[in-house]
C-alpha positions in Angstrom: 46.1 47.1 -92.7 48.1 43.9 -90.8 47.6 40.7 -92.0 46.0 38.1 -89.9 45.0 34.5 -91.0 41.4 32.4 -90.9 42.9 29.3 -88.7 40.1 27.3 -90.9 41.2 27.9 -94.4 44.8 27.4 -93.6 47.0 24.3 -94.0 50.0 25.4 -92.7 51.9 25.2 -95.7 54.8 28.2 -95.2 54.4 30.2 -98.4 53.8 33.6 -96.2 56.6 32.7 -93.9 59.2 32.0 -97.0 58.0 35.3 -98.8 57.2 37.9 -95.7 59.9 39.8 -96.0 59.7 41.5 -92.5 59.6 37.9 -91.0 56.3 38.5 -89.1 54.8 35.5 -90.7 55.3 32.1 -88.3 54.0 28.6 -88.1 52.5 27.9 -84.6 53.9 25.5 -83.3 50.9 24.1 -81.5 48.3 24.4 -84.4 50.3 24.2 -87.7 49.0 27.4 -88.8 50.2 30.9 -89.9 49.9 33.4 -87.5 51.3 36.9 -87.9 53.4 37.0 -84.8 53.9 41.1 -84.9 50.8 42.7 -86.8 52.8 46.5 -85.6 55.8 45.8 -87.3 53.6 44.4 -91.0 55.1 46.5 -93.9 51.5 46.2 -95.9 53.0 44.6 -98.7 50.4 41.9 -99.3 52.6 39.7 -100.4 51.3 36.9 -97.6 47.8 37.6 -99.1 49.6 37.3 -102.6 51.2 34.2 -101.9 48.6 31.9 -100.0 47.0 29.5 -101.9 44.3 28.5 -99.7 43.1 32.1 -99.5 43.6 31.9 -95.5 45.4 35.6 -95.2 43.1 38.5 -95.0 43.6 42.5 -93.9 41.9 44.6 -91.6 41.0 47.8 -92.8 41.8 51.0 -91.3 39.1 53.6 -90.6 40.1 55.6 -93.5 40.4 52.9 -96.2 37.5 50.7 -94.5 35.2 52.0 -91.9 33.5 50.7 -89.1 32.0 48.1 -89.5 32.8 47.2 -92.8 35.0 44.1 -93.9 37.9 43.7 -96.5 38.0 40.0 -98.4 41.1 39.4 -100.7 41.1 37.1 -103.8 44.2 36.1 -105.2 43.4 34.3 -108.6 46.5 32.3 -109.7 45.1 31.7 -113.2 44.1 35.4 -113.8 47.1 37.0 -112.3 45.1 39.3 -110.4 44.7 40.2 -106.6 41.0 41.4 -106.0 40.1 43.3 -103.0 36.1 43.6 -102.2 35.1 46.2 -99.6 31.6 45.7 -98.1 30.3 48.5 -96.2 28.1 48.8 -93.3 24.9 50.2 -95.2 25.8 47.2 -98.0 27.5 48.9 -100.3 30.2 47.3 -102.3 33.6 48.2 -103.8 35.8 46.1 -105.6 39.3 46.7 -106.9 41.8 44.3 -109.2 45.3 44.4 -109.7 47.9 42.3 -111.9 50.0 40.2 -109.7 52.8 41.3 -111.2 53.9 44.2 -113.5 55.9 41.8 -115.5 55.2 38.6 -117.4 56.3 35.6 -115.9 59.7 34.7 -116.5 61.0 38.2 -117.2 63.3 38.6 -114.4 66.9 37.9 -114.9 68.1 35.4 -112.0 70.8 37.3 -110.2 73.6 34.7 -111.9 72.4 36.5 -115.2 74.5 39.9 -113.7 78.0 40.3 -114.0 79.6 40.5 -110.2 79.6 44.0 -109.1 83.2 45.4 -108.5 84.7 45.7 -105.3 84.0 49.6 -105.3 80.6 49.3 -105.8 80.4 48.9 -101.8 81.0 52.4 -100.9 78.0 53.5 -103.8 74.7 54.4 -102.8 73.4 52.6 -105.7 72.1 49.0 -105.9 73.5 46.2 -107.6 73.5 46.5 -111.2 71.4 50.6 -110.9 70.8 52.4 -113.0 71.2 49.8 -115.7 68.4 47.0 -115.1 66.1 50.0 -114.2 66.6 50.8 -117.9 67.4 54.3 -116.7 70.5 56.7 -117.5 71.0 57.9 -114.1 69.1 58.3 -110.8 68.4 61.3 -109.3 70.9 61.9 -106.2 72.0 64.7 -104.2 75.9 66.3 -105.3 78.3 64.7 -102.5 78.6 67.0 -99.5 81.9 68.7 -98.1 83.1 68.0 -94.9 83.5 71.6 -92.8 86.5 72.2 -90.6 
């Protein structure tokens, strides 16, 4: 479901451009509003609709999720922590659905300065920085290394 933005509710202010992180998210220049430049290319994070405090960013439902006819309004509610998405159908009926804005409390996550630097081996892992530890996991799951044939 792309992203687009109500050109009334939004002051232009650049929080879905700093946080989109498939930079789809722009400023026009003419109108000082967000526009999503690419709705194709939109990874369906949410995190636009997350992030906008004006409530401008909304989603287009697909067929399956949201059928013809029928419209998808998101909430964010700063104070709750929650994202609400309300689903009103063509014959009326109406869904709604709440998640937590995060999974963590606020202030939980380490800054990356926290972290010792990686080693200069870690480049050729197919880990991430600082996996499996901060996932508070032993290991990861990961296929044995393969031979090469001659």
């Amino acid at each position: 479901m792309p992203t687009f933005t109500y050109m009334t509710r939004c002051d232009g202010c650049g929080q879905c451009v700093d946080i989109c992180p498939s930079d789809i998210m722009h400023i026009d220049k003419t109108y000082r509003r967000a526009v999503n430049i690419e709705p194709n290319f939109c990874w369906e994070c949410y995190s636009c609709v997350k992030a906008c405090p004006q409530h401008a960013i909304d989603v287009r439902g697909y067929a399956d999720f949201a059928p013809l006819g029928a419209s998808v309004t998101v909430l964010r509610e700063e104070a709750r922590g929650t994202v609400s998405w309300k689903i009103t159908y063509r014959d009326g009926r109406v869904k709604e659905f709440t998640f937590p804005i995060r999974t963590t409390p606020w202030g939980s996550i380490k800054p990356p300065s926290d972290y010792a630097a990686p080693e200069a081996g870690a480049l050729s892992s197919s880990l991430l920085a600082h996996e499996p530890d901060a996932l508070m996991v032993e290991a990861l799951p990961a296929l044995p290394p393969v031979e090469p044939q001659h």
